[in-house]
C-alpha positions in Angstrom: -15.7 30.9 -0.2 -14.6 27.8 -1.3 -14.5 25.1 2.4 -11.4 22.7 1.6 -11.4 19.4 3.3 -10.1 18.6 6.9 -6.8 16.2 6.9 -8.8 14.6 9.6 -11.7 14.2 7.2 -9.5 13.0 4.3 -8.4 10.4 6.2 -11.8 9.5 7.7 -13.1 9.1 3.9 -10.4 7.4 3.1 -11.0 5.1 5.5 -14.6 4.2 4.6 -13.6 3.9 1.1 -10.8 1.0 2.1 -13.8 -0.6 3.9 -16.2 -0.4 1.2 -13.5 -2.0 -1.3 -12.9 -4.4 1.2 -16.4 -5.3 1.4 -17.1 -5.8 -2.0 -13.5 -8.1 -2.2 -15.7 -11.4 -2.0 -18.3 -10.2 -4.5 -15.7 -9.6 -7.4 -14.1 -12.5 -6.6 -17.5 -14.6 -7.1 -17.7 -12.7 -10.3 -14.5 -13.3 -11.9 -14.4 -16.0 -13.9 -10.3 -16.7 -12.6 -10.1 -19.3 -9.4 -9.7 -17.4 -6.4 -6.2 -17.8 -6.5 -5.4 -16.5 -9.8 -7.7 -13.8 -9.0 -5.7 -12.9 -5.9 -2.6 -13.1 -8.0 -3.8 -10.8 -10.7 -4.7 -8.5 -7.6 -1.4 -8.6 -6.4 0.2 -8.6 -9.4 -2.1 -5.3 -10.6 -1.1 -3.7 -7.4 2.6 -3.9 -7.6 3.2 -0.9 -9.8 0.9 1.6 -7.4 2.6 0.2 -4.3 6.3 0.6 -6.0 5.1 4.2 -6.9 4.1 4.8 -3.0 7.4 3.5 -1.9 9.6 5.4 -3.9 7.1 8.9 -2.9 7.6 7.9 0.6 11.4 7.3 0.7 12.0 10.8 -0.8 9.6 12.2 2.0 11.6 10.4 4.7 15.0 11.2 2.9 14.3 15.0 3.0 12.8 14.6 6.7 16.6 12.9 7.8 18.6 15.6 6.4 21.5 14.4 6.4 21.1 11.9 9.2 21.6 8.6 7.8 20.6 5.0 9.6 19.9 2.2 8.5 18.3 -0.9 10.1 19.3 -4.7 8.9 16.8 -4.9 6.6 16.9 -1.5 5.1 20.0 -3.0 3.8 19.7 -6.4 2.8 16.1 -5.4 1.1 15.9 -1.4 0.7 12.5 0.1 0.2 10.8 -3.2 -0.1 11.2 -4.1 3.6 7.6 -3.6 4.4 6.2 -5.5 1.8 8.6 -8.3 1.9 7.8 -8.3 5.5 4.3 -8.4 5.2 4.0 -11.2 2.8 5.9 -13.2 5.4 2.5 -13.3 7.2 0.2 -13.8 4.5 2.2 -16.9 3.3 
């Protein structure tokens, strides 16, 4: 019989993984031959298209979890779907 993995240990893998490529973060930026700016740029800038894609999955999710229940905040609004990342770049800056 085939033992499929936990959720629980999913997510605990996924975590070490996120720490591990955090971890390493300073060592490719040594390595690049880029500033550390442009190398955080070209990060960002590489990361865009997976995070758009993550979005988008995730507003269907919600979408089919609200039924036809439909609220939105201020800045669901102004700035739908990118909210979070907008937001979050607000502290970074």
């Amino acid at each position: 019989m085939k033992q499929r993995l936990k959720p629980e240990h999913l997510g605990f893998l996924s975590v070490l993984a996120g720490a591990g490529c955090i971890g390493l973060a300073p060592i490719w930026v040594r390595l690049s031959e880029l500033g550390p700016v442009s190398t955080a740029f070209h990060r960002l800038l590489l990361a865009l298209p997976l995070l758009w894609v993550w979005q988008s999955w995730d507003s269907k999710q919600d979408k089919k979890k609200q039924g036809s229940k439909q609220t939105l905040t201020c800045t669901q609004m102004v700035c739908p779907g990118w909210s979070h990342v907008c937001f979050g770049h607000g502290f970074l800056a």
